[in-house]
Backbone as XML, in Angstrom:
<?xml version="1.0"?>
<chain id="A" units="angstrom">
  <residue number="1" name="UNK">
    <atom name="N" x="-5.088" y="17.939" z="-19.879"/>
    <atom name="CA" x="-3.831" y="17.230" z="-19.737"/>
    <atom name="C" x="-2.860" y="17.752" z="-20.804"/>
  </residue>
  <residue number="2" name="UNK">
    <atom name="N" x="-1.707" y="18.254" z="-21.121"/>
    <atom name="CA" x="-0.646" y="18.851" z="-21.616"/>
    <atom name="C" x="-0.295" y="17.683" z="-22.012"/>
  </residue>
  <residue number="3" name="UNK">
    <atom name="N" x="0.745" y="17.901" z="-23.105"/>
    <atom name="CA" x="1.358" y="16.749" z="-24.377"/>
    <atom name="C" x="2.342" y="16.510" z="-23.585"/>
  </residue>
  <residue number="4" name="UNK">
    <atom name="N" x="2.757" y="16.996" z="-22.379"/>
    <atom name="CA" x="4.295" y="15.856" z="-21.520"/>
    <atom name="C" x="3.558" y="14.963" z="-20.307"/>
  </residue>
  <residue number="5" name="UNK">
    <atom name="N" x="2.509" y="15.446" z="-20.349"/>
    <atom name="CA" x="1.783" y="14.407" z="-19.283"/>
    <atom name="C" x="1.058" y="13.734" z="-20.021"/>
  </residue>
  <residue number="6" name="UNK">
    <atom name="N" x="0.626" y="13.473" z="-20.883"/>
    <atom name="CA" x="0.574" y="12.626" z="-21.874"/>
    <atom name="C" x="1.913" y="11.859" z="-22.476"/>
  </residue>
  <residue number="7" name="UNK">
    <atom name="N" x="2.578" y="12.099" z="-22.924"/>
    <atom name="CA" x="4.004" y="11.155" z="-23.031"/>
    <atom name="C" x="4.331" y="10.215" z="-21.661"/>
  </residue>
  <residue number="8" name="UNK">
    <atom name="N" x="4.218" y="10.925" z="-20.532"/>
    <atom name="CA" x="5.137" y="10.727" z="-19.197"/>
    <atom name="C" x="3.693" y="9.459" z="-18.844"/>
  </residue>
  <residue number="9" name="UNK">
    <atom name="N" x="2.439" y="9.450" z="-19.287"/>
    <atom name="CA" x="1.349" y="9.004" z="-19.400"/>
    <atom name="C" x="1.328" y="7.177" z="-20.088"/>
  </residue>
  <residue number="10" name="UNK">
    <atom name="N" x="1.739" y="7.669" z="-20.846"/>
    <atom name="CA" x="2.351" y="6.582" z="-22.124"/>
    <atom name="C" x="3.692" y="6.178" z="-21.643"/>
  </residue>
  <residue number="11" name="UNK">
    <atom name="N" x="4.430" y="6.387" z="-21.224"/>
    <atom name="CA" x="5.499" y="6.055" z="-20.826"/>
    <atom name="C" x="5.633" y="5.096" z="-19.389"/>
  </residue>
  <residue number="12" name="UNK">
    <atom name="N" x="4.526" y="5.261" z="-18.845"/>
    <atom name="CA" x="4.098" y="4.823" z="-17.486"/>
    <atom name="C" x="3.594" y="3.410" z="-17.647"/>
  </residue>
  <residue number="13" name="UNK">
    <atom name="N" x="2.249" y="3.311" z="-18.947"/>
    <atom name="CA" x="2.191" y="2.252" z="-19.466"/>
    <atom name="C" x="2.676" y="0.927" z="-20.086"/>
  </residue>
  <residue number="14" name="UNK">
    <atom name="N" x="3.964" y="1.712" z="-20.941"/>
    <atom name="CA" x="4.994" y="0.948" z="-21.679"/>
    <atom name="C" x="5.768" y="-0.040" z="-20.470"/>
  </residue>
  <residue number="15" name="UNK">
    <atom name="N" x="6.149" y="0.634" z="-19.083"/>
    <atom name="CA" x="6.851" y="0.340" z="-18.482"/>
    <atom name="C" x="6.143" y="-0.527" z="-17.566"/>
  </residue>
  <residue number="16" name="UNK">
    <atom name="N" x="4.841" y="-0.699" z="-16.988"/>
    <atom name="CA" x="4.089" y="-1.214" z="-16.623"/>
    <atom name="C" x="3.491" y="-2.687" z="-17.053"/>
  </residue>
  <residue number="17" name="UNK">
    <atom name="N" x="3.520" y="-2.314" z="-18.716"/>
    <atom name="CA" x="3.525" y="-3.653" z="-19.976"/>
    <atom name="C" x="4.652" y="-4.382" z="-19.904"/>
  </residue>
  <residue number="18" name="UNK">
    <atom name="N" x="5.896" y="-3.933" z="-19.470"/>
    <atom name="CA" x="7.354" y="-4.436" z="-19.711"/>
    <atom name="C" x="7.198" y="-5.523" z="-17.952"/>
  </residue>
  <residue number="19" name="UNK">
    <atom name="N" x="6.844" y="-5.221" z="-16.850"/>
    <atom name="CA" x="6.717" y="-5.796" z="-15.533"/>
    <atom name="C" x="5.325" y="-6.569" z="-16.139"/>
  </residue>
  <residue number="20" name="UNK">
    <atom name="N" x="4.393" y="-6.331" z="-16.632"/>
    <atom name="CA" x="3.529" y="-7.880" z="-16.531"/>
    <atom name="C" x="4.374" y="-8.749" z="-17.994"/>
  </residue>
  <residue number="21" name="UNK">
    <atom name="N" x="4.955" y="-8.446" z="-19.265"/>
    <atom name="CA" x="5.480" y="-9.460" z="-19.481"/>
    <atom name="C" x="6.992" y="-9.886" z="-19.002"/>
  </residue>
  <residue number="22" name="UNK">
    <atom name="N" x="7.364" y="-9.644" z="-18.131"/>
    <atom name="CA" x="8.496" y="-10.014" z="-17.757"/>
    <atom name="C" x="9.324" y="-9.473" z="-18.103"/>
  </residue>
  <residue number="23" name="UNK">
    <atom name="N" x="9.685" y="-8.268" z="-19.100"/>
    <atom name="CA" x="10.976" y="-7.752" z="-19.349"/>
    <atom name="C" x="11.398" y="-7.293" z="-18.067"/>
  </residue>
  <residue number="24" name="UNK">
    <atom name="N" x="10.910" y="-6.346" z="-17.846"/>
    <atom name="CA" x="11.308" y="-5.926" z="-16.188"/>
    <atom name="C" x="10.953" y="-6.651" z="-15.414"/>
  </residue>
  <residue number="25" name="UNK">
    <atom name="N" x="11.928" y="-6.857" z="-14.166"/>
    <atom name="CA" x="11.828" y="-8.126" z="-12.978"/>
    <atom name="C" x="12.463" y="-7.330" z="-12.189"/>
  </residue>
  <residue number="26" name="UNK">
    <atom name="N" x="12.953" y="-7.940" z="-10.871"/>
    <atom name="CA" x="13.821" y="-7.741" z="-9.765"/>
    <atom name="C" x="15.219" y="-7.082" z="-10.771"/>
  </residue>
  <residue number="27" name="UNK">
    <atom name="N" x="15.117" y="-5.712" z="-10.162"/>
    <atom name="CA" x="16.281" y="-4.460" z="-10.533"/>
    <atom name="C" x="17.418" y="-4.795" z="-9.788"/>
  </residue>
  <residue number="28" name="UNK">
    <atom name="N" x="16.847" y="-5.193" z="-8.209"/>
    <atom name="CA" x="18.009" y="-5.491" z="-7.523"/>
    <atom name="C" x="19.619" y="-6.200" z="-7.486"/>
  </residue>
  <residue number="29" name="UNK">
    <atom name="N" x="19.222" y="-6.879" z="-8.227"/>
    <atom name="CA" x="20.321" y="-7.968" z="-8.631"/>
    <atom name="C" x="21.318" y="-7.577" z="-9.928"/>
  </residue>
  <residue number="30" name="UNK">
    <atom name="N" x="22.531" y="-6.671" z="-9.512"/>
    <atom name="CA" x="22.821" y="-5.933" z="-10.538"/>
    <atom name="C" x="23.265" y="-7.126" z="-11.455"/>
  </residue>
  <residue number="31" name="UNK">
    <atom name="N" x="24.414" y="-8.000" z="-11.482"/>
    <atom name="CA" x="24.250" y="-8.938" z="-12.276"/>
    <atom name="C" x="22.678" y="-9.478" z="-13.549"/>
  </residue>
  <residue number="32" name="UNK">
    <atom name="N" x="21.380" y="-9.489" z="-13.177"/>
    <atom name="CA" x="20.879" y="-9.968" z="-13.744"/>
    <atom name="C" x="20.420" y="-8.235" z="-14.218"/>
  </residue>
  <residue number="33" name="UNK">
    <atom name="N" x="20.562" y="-7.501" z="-13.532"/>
    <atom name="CA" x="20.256" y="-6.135" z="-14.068"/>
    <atom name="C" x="20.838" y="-5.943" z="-15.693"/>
  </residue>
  <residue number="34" name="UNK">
    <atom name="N" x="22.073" y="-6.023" z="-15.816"/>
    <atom name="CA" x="23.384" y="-5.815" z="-16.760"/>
    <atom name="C" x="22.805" y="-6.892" z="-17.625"/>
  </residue>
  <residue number="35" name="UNK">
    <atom name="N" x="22.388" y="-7.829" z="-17.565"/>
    <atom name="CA" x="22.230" y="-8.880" z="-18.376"/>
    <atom name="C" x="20.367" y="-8.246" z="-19.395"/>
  </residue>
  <residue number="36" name="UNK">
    <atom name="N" x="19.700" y="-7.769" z="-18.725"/>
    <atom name="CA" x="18.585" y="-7.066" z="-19.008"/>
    <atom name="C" x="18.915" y="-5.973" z="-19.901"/>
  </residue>
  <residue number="37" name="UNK">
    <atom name="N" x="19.525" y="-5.160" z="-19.345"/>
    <atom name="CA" x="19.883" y="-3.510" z="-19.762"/>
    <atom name="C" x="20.880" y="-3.913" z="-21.277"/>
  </residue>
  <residue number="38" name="UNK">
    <atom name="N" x="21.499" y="-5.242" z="-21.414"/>
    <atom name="CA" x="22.443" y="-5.428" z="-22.951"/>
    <atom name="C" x="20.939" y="-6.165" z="-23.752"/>
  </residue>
  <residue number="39" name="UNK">
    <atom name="N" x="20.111" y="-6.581" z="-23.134"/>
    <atom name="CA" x="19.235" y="-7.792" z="-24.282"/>
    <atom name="C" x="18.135" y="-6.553" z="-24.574"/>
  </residue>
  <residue number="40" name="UNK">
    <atom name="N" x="17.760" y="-5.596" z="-23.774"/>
    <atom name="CA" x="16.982" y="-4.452" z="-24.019"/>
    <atom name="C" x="17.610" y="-3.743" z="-25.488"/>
  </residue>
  <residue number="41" name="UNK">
    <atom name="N" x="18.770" y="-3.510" z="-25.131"/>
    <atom name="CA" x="19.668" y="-3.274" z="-26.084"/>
    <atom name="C" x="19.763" y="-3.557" z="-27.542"/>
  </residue>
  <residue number="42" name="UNK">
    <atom name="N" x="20.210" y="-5.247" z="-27.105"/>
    <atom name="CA" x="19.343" y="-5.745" z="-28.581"/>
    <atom name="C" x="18.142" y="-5.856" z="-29.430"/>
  </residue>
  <residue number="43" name="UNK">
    <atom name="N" x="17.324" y="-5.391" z="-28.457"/>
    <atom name="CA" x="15.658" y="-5.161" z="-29.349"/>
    <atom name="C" x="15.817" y="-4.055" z="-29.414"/>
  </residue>
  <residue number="44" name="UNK">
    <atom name="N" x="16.443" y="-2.966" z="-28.855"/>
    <atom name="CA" x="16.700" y="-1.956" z="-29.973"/>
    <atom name="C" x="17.464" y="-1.830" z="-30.887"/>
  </residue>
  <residue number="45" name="UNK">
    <atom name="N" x="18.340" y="-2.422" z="-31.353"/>
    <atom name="CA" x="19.146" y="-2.731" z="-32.420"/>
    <atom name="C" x="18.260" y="-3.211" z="-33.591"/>
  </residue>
  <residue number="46" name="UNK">
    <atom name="N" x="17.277" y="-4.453" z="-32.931"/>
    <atom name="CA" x="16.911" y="-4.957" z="-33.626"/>
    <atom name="C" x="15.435" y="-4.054" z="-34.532"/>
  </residue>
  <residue number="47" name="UNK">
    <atom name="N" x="15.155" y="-3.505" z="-33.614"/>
    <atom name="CA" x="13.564" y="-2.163" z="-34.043"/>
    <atom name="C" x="14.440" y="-0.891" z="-34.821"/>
  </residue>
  <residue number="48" name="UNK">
    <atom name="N" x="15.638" y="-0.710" z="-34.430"/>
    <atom name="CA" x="16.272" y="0.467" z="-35.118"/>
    <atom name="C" x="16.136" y="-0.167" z="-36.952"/>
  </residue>
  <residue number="49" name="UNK">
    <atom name="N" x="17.194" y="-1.312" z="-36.882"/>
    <atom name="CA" x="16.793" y="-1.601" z="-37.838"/>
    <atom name="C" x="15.473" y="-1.930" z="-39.617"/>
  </residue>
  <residue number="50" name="UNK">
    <atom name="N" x="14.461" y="-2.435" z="-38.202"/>
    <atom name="CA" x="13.603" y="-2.665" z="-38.890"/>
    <atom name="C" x="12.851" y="-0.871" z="-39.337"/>
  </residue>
  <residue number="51" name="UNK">
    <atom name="N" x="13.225" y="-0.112" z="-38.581"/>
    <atom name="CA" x="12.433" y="0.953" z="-38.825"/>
    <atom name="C" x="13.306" y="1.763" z="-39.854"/>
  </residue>
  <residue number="52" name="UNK">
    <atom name="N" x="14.826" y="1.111" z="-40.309"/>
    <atom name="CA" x="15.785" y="1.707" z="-41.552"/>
    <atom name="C" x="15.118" y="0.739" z="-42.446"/>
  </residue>
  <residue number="53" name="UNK">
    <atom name="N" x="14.562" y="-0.670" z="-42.596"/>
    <atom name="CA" x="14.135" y="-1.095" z="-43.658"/>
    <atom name="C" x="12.803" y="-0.338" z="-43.896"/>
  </residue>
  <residue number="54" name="UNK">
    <atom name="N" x="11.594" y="0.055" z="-43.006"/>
    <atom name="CA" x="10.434" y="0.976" z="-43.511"/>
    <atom name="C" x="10.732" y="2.018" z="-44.037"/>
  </residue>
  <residue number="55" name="UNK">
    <atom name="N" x="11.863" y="3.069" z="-43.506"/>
    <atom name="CA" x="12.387" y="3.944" z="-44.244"/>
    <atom name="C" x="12.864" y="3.987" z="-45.550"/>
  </residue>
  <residue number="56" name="UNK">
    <atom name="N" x="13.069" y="2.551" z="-46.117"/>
    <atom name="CA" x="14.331" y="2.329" z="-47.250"/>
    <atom name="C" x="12.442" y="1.830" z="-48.066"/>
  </residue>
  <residue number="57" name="UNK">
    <atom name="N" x="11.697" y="1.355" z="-47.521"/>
    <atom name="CA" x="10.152" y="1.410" z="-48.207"/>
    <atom name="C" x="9.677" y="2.584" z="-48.588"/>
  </residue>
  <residue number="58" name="UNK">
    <atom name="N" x="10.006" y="3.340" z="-47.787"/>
    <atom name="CA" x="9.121" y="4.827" z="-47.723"/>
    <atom name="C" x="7.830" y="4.187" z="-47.359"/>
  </residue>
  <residue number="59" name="UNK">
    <atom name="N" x="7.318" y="3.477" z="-46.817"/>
    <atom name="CA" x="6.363" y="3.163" z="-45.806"/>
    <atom name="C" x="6.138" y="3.606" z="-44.669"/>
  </residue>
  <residue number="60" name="UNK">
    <atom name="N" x="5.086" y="5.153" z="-44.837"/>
    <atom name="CA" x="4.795" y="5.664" z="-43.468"/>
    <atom name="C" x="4.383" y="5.028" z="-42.322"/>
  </residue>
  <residue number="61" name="UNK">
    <atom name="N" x="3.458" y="4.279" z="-42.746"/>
    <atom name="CA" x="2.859" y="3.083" z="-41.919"/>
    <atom name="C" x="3.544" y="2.381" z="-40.841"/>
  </residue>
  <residue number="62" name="UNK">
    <atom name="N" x="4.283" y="1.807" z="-41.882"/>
    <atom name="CA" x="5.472" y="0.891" z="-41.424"/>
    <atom name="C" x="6.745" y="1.443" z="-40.678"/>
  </residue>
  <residue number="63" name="UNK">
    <atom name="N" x="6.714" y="2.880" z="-40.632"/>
    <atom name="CA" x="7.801" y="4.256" z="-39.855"/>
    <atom name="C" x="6.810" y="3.810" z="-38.280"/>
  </residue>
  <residue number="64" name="UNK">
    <atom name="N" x="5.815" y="4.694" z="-38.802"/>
    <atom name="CA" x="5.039" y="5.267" z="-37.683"/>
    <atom name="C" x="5.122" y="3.565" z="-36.488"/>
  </residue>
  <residue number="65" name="UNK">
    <atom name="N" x="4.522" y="2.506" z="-36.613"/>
    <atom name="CA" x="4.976" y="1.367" z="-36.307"/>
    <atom name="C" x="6.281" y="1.414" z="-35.534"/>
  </residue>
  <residue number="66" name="UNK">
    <atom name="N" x="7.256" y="1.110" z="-36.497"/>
    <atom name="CA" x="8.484" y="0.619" z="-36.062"/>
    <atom name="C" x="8.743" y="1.671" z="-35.360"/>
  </residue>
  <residue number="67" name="UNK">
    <atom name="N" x="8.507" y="3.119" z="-35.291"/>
    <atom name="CA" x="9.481" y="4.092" z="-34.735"/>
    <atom name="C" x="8.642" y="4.112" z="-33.367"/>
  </residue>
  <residue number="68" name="UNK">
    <atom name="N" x="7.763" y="3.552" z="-33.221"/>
    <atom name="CA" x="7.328" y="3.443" z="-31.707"/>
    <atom name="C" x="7.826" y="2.129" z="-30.671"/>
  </residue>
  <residue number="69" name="UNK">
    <atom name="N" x="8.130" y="1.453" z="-31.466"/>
    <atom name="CA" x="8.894" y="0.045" z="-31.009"/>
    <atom name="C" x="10.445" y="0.166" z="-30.687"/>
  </residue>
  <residue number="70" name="UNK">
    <atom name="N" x="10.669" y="1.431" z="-31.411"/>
    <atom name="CA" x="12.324" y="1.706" z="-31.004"/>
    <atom name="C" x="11.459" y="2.646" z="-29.842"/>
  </residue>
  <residue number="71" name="UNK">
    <atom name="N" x="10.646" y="3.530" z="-29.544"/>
    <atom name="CA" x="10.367" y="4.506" z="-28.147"/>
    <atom name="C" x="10.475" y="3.256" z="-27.271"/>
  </residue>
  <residue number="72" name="UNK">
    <atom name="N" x="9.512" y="2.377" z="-27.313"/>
    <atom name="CA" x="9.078" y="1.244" z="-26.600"/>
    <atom name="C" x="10.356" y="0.758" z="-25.730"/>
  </residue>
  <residue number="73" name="UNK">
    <atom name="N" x="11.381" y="0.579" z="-26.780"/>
    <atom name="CA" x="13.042" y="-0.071" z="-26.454"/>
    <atom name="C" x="13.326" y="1.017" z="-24.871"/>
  </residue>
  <residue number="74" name="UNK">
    <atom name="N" x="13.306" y="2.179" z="-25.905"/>
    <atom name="CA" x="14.535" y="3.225" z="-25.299"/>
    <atom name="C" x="13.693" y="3.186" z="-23.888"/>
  </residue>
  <residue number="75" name="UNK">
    <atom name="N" x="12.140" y="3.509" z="-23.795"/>
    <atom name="CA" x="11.276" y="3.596" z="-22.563"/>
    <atom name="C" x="11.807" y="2.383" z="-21.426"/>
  </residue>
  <residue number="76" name="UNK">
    <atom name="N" x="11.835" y="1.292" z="-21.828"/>
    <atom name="CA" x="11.749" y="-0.048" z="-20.927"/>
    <atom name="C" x="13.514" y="0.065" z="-20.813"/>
  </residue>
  <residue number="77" name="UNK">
    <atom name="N" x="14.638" y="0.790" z="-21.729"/>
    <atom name="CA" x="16.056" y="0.629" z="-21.441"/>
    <atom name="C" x="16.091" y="1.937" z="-20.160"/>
  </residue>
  <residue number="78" name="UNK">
    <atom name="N" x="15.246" y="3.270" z="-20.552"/>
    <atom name="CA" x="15.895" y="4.331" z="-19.858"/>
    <atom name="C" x="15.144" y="3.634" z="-17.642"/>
  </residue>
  <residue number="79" name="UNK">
    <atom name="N" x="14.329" y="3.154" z="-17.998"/>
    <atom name="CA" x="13.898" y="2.520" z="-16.625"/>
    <atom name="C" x="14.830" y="1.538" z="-15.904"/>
  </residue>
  <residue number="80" name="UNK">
    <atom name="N" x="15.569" y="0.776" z="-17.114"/>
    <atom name="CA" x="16.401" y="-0.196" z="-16.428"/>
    <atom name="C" x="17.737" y="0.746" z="-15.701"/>
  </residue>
  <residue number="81" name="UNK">
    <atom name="N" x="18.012" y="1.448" z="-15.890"/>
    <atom name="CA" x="18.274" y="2.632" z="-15.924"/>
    <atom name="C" x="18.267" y="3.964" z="-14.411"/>
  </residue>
  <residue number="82" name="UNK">
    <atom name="N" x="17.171" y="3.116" z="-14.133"/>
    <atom name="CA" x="16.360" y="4.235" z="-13.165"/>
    <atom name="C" x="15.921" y="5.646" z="-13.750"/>
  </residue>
  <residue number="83" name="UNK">
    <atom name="N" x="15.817" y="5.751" z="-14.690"/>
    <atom name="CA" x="15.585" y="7.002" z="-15.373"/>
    <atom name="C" x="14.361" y="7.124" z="-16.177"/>
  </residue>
  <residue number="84" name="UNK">
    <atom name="N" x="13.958" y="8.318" z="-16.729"/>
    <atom name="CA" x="12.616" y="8.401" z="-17.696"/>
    <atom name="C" x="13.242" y="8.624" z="-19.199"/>
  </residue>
  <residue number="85" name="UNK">
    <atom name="N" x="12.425" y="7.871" z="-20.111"/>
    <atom name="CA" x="12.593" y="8.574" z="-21.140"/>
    <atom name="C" x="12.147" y="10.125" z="-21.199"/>
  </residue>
  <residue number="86" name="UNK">
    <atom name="N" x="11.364" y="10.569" z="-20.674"/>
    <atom name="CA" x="10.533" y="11.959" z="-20.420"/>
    <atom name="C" x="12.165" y="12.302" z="-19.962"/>
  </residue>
  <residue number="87" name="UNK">
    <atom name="N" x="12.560" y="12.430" z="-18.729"/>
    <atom name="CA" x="13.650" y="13.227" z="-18.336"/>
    <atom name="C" x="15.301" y="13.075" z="-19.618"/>
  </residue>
  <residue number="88" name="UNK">
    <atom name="N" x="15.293" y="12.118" z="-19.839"/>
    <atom name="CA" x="16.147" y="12.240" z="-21.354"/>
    <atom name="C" x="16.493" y="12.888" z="-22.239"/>
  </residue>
  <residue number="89" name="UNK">
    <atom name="N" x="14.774" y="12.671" z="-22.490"/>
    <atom name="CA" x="14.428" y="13.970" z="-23.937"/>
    <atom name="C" x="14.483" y="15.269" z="-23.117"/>
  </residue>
  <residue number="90" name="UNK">
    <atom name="N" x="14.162" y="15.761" z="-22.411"/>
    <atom name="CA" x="14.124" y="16.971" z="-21.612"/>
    <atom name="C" x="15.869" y="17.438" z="-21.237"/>
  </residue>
  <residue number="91" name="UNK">
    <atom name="N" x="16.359" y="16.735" z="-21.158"/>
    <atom name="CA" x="17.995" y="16.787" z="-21.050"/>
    <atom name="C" x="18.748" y="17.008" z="-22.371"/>
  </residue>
  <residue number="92" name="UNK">
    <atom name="N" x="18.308" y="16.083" z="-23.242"/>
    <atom name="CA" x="18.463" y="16.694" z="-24.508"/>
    <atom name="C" x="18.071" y="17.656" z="-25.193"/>
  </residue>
  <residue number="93" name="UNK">
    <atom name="N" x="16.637" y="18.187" z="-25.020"/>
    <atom name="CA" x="16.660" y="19.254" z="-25.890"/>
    <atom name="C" x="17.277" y="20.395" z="-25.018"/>
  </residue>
  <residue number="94" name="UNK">
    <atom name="N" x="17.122" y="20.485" z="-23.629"/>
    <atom name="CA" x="18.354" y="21.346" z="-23.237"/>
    <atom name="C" x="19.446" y="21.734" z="-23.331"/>
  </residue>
  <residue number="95" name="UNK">
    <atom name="N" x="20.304" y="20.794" z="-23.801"/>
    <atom name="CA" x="21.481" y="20.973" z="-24.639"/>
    <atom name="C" x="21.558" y="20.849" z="-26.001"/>
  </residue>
  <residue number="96" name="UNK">
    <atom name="N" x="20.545" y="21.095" z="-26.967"/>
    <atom name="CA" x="20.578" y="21.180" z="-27.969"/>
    <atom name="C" x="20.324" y="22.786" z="-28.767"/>
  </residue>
  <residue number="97" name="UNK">
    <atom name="N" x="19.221" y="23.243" z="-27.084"/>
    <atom name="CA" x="18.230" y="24.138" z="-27.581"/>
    <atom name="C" x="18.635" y="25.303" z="-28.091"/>
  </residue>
  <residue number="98" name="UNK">
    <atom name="N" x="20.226" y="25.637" z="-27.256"/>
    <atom name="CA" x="20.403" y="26.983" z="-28.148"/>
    <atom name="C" x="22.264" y="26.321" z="-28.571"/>
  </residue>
  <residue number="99" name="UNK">
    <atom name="N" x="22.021" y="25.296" z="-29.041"/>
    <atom name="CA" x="23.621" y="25.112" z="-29.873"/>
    <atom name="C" x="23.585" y="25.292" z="-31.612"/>
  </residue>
  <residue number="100" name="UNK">
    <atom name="N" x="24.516" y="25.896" z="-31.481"/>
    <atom name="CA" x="25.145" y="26.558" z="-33.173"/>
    <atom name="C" x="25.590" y="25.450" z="-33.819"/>
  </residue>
  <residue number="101" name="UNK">
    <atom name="N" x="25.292" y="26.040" z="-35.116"/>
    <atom name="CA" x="25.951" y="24.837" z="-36.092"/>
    <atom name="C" x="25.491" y="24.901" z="-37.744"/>
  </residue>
  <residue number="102" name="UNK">
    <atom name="N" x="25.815" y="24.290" z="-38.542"/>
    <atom name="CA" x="24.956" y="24.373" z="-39.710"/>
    <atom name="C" x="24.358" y="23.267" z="-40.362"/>
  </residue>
  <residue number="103" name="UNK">
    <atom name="N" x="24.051" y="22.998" z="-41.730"/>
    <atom name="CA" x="23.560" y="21.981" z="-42.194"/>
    <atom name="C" x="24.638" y="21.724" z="-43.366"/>
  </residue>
  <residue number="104" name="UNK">
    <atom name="N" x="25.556" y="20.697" z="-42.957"/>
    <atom name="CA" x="25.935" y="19.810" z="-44.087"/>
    <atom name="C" x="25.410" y="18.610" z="-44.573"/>
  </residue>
  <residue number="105" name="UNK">
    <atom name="N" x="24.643" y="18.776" z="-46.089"/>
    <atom name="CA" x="24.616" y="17.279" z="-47.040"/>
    <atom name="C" x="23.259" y="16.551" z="-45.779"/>
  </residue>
  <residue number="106" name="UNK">
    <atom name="N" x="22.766" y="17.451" z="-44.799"/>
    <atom name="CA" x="21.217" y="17.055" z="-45.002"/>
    <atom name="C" x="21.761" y="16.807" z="-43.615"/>
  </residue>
  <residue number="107" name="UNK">
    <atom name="N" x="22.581" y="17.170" z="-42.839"/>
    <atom name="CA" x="22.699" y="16.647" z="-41.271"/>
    <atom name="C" x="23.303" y="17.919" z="-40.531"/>
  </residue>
  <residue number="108" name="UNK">
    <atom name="N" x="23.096" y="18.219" z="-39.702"/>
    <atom name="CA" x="22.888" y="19.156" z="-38.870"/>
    <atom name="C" x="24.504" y="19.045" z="-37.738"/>
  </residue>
  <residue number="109" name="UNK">
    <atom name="N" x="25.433" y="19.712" z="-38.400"/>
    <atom name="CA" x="26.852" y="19.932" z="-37.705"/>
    <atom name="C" x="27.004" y="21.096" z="-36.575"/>
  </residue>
  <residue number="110" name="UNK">
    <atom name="N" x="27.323" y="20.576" z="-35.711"/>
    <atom name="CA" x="27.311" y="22.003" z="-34.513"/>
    <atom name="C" x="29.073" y="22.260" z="-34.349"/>
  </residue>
  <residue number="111" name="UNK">
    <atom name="N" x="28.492" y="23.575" z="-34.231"/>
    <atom name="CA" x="29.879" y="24.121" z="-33.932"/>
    <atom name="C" x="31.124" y="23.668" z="-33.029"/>
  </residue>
</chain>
């Protein structure tokens, strides 16, 4: 099994976990859709965060953790979505893969 069928693997799960506890329900109903896709939202706000306070620890532990709880977010947001996180990241590094740029002050400026 290859490391994207493994992600796309894990990703299948996450989203599967999200329909037996109820995050995901009936898609159909764009109204209650929109109302899902902003509160998804906020638990990633809320995991982004917590994973800048493990960072501000220097707690790997506590990274490795939280920075899967923000995947967790983005996985169960990019579905509400109709989309994969797998196809995302794959979209992104496509347009990243051959863009120019340099490194200012520790962040990565493209041309």
């Amino acid at each position: 099994m290859s490391k994207y069928e493994i992600f796309e693997e894990l990703e299948s799960k996450v989203v599967d976990w999200g329909y037996s506890k109820g995050i995901l329900g009936d898609l159909d109903d764009t109204d209650a859709l929109y109302k899902r896709i902003h509160k998804q939202l906020n638990k990633f706000e809320e995991e982004a965060v917590e994973m800048i306070d493990a960072i501000d620890q220097r707690n790997v532990d506590k990274v490795r953790d939280e920075m899967g709880d923000v995947v967790v977010t983005l996985a169960i947001q990019a579905h509400l979505w109709g989309l994969s996180l797998t196809e995302c990241l794959d979209e992104a590094y496509n347009k990243i893969a051959s863009r120019s740029g340099r490194m200012i002050d520790g962040v990565f400026v493209k041309d």
